[in-house]
C-alpha positions as CSV (number, residue, x, y, z in Angstrom):
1,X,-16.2,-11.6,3.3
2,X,-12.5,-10.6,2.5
3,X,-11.8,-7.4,1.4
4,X,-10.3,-8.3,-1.9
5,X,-13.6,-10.8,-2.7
6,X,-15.4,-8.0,-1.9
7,X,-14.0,-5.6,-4.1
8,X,-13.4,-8.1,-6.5
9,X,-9.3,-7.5,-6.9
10,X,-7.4,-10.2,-8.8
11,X,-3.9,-11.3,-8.1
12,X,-2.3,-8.7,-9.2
13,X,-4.0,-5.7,-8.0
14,X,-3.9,-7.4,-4.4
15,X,0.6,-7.3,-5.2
16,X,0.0,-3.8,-6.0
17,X,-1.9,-2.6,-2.7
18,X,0.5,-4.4,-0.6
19,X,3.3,-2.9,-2.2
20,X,1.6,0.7,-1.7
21,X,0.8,-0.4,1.6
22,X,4.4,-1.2,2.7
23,X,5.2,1.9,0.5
24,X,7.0,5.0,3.2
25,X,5.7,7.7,0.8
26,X,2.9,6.4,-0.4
27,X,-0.3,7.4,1.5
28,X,-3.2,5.7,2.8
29,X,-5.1,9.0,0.3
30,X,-3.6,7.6,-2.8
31,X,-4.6,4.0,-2.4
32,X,-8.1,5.0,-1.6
33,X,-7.9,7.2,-4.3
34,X,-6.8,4.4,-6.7
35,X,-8.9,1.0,-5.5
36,X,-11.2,2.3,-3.2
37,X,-10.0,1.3,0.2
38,X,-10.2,3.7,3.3
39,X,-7.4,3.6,5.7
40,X,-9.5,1.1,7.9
41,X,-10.2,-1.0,4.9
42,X,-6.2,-1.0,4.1
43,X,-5.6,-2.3,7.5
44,X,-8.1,-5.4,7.3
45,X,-7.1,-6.0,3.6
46,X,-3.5,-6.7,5.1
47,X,-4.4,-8.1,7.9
48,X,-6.1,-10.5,6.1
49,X,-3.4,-10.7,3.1
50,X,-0.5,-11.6,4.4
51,X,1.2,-13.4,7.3
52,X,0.3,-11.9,11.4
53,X,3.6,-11.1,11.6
54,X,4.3,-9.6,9.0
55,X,1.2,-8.0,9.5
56,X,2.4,-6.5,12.8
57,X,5.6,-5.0,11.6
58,X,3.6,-3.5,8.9
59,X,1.3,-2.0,11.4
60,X,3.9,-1.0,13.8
61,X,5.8,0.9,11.0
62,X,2.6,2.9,9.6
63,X,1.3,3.5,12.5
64,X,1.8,7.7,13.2
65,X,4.2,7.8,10.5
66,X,3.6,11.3,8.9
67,X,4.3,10.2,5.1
68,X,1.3,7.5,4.9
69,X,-1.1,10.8,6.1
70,X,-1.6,12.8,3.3
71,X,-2.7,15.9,5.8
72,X,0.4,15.5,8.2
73,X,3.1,15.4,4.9
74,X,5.2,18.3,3.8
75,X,3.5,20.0,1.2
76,X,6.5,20.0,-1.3
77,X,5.5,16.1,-2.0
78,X,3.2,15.7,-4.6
79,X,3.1,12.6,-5.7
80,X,1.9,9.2,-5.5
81,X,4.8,7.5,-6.7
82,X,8.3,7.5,-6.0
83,X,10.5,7.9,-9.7
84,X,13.0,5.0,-8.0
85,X,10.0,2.7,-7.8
86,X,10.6,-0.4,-9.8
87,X,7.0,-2.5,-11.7
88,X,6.4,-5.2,-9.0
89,X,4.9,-8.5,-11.1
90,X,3.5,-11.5,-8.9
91,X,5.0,-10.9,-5.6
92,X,9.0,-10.8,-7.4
93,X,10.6,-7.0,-8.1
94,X,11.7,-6.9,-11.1
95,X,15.1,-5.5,-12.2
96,X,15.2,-2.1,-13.4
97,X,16.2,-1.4,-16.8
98,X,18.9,1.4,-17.7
């Protein structure tokens, strides 16, 4: 069973995981915090969400990449979200709004 069946995530939460996912400052902490998903469970749910090569540049990139670690960060970030972040809506970025 996929990982978003199994946790029973609809369209747009599964947008929003990937986008944390791909995410530099977001950590693998904060999305488990959030949906649920250990770091493991991250890695399948993309693996199994979008396209295998895609999939290996995501892996590549977060792989040993001290921000996605919430125990190898700098302690002066504390937050989930960066304020630049724009709403992502059905796989499009919206524009931001001054």
């Amino acid at each position: 069973m996929k990982i978003a069946e199994e946790f029973q995530f609809n369209e747009r939460l599964v947008d929003r995981i990937i986008a944390m996912a791909w995410e530099d400052r977001t950590t693998f902490e904060a999305i488990e915090f959030q949906f649920g998903l250990s770091e493991k469970q991250v890695i399948k749910f993309m693996r199994e969400q979008i396209h295998p090569r895609n999939w290996r540049k995501w892996r590549a990139r977060v792989q040993g990449r001290h921000t996605k670690h919430e125990k190898l960060r700098s302690d002066s970030v504390k937050r989930f979200k960066s304020d630049a972040q724009r709403a992502i809506t059905g796989n499009r970025i919206s524009k931001k709004k001054y």
